[in-house]
N, C-alpha and C positions, 0 to 999 in steps of 0.2 A: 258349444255344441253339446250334446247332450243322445249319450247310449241309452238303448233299451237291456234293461236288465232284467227282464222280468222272465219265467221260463214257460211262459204263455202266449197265446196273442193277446196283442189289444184291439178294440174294435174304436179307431177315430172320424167321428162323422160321417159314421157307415164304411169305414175303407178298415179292411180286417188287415194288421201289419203284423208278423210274426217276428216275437222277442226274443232276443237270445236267451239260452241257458243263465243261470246267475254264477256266479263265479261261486267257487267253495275252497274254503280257506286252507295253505297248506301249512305245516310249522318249518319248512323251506322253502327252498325252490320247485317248483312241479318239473316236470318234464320238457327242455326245452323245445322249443315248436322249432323247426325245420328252418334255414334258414333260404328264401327265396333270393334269387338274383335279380335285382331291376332290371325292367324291359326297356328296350331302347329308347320309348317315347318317354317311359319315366324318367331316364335318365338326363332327357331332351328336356323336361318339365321341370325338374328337379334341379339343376347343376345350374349356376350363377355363372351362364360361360359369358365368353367377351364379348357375342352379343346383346350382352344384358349390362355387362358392367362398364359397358364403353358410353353409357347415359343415363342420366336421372328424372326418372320419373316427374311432371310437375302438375298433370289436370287433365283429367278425362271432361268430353260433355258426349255421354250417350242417348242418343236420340231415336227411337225404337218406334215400331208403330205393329202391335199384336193385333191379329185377328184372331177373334178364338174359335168360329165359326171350320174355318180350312188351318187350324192349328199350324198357322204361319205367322212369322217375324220377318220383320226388314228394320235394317236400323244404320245407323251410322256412328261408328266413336273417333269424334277429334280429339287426339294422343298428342296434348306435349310436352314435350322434352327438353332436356338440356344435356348436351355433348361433353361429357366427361373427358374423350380423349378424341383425336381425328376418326374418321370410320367412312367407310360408305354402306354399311349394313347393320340395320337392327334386329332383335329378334320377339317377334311376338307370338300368342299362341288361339287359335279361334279351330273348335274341336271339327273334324275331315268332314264329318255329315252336312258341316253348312257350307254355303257356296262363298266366294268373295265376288265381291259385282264392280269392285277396282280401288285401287287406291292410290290417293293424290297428294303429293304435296303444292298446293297451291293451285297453277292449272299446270303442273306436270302428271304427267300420267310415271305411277312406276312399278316396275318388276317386281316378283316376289316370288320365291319357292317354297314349296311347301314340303313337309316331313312329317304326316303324319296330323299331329294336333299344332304342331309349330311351324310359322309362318317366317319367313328370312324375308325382309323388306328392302332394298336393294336401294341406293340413291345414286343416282347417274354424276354428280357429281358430291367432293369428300366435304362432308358435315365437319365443320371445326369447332374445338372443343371450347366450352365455354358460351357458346352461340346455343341460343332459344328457335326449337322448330315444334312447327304444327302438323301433324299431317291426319289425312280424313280416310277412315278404313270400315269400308262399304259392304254388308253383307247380306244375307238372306233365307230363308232356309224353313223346315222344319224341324225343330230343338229335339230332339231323343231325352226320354224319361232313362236316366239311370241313375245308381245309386241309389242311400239308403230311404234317402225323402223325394228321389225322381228328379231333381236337381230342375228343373224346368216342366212343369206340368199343368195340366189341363184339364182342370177337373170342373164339376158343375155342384150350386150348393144345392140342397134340400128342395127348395122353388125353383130350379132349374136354370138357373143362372151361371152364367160362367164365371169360376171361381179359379184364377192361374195363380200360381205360386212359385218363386223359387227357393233354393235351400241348397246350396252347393258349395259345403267346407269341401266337402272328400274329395267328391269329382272334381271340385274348378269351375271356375265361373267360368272358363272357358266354352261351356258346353252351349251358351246361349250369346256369349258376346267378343267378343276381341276385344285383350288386352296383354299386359306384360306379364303372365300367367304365373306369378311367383309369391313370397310372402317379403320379401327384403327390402326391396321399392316402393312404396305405396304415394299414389299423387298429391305431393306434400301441399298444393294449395288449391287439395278436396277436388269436389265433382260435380258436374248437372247432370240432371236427370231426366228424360222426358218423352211419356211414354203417352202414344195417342190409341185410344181405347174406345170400342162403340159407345156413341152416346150412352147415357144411363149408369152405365162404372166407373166404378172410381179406380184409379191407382193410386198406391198410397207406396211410396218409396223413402230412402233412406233422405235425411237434413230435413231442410226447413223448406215448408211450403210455400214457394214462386208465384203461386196462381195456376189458373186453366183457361185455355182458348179451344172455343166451339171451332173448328175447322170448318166446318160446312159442310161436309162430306160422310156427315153422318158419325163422323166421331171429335170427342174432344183428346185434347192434348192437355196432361197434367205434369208440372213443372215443381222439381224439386232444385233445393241448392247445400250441395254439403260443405261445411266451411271448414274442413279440419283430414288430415287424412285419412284415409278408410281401405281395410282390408280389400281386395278383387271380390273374395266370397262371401263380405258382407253386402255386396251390393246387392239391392234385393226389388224387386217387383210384387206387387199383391192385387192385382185387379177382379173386384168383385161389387155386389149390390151391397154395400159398408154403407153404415151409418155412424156416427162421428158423437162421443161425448167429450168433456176435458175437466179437467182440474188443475191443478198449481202447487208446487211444495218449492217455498221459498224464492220462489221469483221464477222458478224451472217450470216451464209448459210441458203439462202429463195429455196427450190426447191419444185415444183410445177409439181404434176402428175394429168393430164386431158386426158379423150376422144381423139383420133385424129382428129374428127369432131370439136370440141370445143376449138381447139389450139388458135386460133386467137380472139376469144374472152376473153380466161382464160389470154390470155398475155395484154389484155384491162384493164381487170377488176383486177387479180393480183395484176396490177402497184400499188392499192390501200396499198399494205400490208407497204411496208416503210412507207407510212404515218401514218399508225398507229400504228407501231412499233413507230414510233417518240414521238406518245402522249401518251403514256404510258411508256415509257421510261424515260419521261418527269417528271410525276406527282411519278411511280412507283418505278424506276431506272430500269435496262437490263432484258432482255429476261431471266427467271431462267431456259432453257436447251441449254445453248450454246457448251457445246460438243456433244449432240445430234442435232444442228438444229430446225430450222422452215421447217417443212410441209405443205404445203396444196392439201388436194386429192379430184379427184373429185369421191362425192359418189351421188347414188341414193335418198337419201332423204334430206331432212333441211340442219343439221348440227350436228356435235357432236367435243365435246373437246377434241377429241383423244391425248395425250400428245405428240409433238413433229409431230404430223401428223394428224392435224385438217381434218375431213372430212366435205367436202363444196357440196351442193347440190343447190345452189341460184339461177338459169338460168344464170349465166354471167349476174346479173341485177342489179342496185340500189334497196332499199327499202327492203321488205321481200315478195318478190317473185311477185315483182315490186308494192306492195302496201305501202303506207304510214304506218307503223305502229305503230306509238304515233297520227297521225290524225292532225298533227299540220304545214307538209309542210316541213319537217326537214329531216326526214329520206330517203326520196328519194337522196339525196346528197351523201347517200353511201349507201357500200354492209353491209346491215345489218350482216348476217350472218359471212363474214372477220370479222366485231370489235366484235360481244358479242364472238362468239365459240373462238377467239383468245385472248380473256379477258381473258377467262379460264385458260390459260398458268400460267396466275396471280393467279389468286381466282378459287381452283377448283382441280386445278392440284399441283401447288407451294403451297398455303395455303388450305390445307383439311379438313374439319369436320372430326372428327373421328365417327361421329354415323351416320347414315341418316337423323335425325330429326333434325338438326343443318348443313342444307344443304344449307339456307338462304346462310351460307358463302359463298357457293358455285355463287349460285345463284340472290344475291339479290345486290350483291357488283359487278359481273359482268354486271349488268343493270345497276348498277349505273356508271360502266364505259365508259356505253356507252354515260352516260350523259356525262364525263369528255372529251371524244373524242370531243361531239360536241361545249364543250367549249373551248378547245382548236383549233378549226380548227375556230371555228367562233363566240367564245363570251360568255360569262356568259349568257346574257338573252335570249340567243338558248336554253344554256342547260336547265334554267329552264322552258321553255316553252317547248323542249322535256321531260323534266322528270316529269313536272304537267299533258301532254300528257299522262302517265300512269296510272290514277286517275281510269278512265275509265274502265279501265283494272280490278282495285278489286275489290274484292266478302263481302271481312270481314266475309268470312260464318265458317273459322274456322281459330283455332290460327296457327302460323304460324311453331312454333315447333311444333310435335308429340312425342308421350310417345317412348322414349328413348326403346332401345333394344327389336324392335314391329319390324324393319326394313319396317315400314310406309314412303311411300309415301307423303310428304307434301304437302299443297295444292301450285296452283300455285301463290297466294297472296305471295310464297315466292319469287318470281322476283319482282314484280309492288309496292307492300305493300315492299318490303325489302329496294327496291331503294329508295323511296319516304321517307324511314324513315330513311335514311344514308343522304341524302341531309338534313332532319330535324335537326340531327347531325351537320351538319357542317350549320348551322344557330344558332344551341344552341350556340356552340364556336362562333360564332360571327365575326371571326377573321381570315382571310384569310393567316396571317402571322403566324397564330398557327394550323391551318386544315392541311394546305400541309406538315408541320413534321410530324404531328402528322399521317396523312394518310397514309406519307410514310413510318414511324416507325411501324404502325401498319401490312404492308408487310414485310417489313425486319424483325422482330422480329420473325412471323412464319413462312416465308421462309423454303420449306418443311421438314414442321410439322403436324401433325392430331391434330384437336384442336376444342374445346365445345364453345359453347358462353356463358359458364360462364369467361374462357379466356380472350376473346374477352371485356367480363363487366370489366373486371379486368383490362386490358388496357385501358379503355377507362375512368375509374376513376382514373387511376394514372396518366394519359396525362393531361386528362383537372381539375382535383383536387377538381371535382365534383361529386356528389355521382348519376349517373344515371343508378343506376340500378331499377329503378322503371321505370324509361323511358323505359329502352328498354325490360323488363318484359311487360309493356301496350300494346307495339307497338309486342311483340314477341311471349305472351304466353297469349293476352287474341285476341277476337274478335272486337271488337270496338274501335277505334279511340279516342283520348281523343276529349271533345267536351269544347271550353271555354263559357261558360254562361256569358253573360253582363247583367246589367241591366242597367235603365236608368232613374229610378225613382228621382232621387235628383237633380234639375237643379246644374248643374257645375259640376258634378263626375257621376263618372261611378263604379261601382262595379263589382267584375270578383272575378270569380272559374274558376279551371278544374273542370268537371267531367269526373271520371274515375274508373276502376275496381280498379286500384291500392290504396291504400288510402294514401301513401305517395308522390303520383306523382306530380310532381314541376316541370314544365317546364318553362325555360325566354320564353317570345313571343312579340315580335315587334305591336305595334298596333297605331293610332294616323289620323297619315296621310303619305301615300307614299311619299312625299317629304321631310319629317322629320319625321320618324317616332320614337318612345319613346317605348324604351325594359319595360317589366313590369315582374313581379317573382309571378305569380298565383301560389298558392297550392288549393288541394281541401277545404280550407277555404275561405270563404270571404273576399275580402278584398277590399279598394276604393281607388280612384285616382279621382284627381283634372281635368275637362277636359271641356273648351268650345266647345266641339264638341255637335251634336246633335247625335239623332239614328242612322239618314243616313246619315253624315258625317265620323261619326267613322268606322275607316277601321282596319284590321288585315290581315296581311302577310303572310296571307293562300297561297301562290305560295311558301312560302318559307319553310312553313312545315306543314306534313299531320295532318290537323285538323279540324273538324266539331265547325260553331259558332253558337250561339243559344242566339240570340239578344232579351230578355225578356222585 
């Protein structure tokens, strides 16, 4: 997913979206923002209750038929499952505003209650665990535009065609279909797709393209198959007058659905994708859906991570919507939106948080990829000048996790503050010959999996054989940045702390002089070191990790 940061509107295919302020940097914490209590549905939305954990998710096939004329859906999703424990109640979630029109398992008709966005499915007799079920859950409705990209909408392109789109990380896929509305479960042996659209459009959805059948009825039905599991909010819809080019990097199918207007420049600006398949490729290893393919569609807003069918809304431009967005000169050189929403493939899509509040994985490791692009294309001292570019960008107004099973919103300090603290990472290690296994172990091991960042602590103490779970507790779950304290009272030595919330926090830090400079192992204790330097000679490798100095 991908914020607006910019303190302006931007104007996307004629639809004016207004941008947030940009963040501006503190040398602490700012002010912490308020803290709200989850509302009952979120809590309903959010919490892994024993409706959820009494089965395992196995394969969606959503069968959908849009009209865009009376901006109506009817559709059907066969849900199945496997009974983790005995039950006779599941729990799903399909948003109040649409109707249910009944649901079956088999030719049983059965019960269900509703709360809100969450649907309680009731089985007349007890599902035993270990036992495989199907059941078919039937709806209908008008989908409501909310959230930041409308999460379901209806819009028409330039030649007045019907142009629908979905984009719903924030809200939930919920808002257009029934499913098991969470991040922890996802249906581990993937999904169909298949959505019937008036003649003449196309849908172009998540996997590998099944084919289309002309219905008769004045619309066709277009068939997708995804082989691999996939987020609820990646699933994605796109039906519009698309016209189709492709290409190939390494065996992997690139197909690219744009505007007719916009053909000659998407085959401009496209060219970019093999390059970036390269540099992630590189640091990460292969693309993790290559029986499903690379996507890119052109959609009405920013961008979204759609798995297997990124949707791209950038003007055909370098930059983020031809502006500079780290401020440093860097990011004009490419399509922002190609490398962060196509990161995602990586971190997001292949490695998932399993809760919302540990969405940093998501998000903070795909910023940092974009640092890794720009070192790869043009040098180490690019990237850190684009990823110090993001300084600017945090707030430190709150921690970066939120309280687990709230289904909260993080703030966006988890891109800027995430990146800048995984670059801090691979400065502790020190060691460029132990960062890139260790990086790349760190995707291959969760390689799609749903995973906490206590996981994540837990890797990262057995790689580098360091106890850094204070570090990334500092950096993850308080407000403030550690700050190192020097003093300078004893001619020839210098004295240094961390301060920090943590009380065990021990981080090495480079400090001396940039041409030589001399690691040193502060804890929040005192401690001295021998140094001809003066106040203002002594320097610290503040570019290399996010740190506030406070020279006494």
């Amino acid at each position: 997913m991908f914020w607006f940061g910019w303190a302006s509107s931007v104007s996307v295919f004629g639809q004016t979206t207004q941008a947030s302020p940009a963040a501006i940097a503190t040398p602490a914490a700012a002010t912490p923002s308020a803290v709200v209590e989850p509302a009952h549905d979120e809590l309903l939305r959010g919490t892994y209750g024993p409706y959820r954990a009494n089965n395992d998710l196995l394969f969606y096939h959503l069968d959908l038929r849009v009209d865009p004329e009376k901006k109506f859906i009817r559709g059907t999703n066969t849900i199945r499952f496997k009974m983790l424990q005995d039950g006779t109640r599941v729990q799903l979630e399909l948003y109040p505003t649409l109707q249910i029109d009944g649901i079956s398992l088999g030719k049983t008709t059965l019960k269900y209650e509703r709360d809100g966005g969450t649907v309680y499915v009731d089985f007349p007799k007890r599902l035993r665990a270990g036992r495989t079920y199907s059941i078919d859950f039937h709806y209908s409705g008008h989908p409501v535009e909310t959230g930041r990209f409308g999460c379901f909408t209806f819009k028409k392109d330039t030649a007045g065609h019907p142009w629908i789109n979905t984009a719903c990380e924030e809200t939930g896929a919920y808002v257009w279909w029934p499913n098991k509305e969470q991040w922890r479960d996802e249906p581990q042996q993937g999904m169909e797709i298949s959505v019937a659209v008036p003649n003449g459009l196309m849908d172009i959805s998540n996997g590998k393209f099944a084919g289309k059948k002309d219905l008769g009825d004045g619309y066709t039905r277009w068939d997708w198959r995804v082989h691999y599991p996939i987020n609820n909010y990646d699933v994605a819809l796109n039906i519009g007058n698309y016209v189709h080019f492709d290409d190939k990097f390494q065996g992997l199918a690139l197909d690219y659905y744009v505007l007719p207007e916009d053909l000659d420049k998407a085959k401009v600006q496209f060219a970019q994708v093999p390059g970036m398949m390269k540099a992630y490729y590189h640091y990460l290893g292969e693309y993790p859906f290559k029986k499903d393919g690379y996507k890119l569609v052109e959609a009405p807003y920013a961008g979204m991570e759609h798995q297997s069918a990124v949707a791209y809304g950038n003007h055909f431009k370098n930059g983020y919507f031809e502006r500079d967005w780290t401020g440093v000169g860097i990011s004009p050189r490419f399509d922002f939106i190609i490398i962060h929403e196509s990161g995602h493939e990586w971190f997001g899509n292949s490695v998932t948080a399993a809760d919302k509040s540990d969405m940093w994985i998501h998000e903070g490791w795909t910023t940092y990829l974009e640092g890794l692009y720009v070192e790869y294309n043009w040098g180490y001292d690019d990237a850190i000048r684009y990823l110090n570019g993001l300084k600017k960008k945090v707030k430190n107004d709150r921690p970066i996790i939120t309280a687990r099973g709230t289904n909260a919103e993080p703030p966006q300090d988890q891109y800027f503050k995430g990146a800048l603290f995984i670059n801090t990472l691979r400065s502790i290690v020190n060691d460029d010959t132990r960062w890139w296994p260790i990086l790349r172990g760190f995707y291959l091991k969760f390689k799609y999996q749903n995973i906490t960042t206590e996981d994540v602590v837990q890797y990262f103490n057995q790689q580098t054989g360091m106890d850094l779970t204070p570090v990334f507790d500092q950096y993850l779950r308080h407000t403030a940045i550690p700050t190192l304290e020097l003093k300078f009272d004893e001619p020839g030595a210098v004295a240094y702390r961390w301060v920090a919330d943590e009380k065990a926090f021990a981080m090495p830090v480079r400090v001396g002089l940039k041409e030589h400079w001399e690691t040193i192992h502060p804890t929040t204790e005192w401690q001295t070191m021998k140094s001809p330097l003066t106040r203002e000679q002594f320097e610290v490798a503040t570019e290399l990790y996010y740190i506030n100095v406070n020279r006494m």
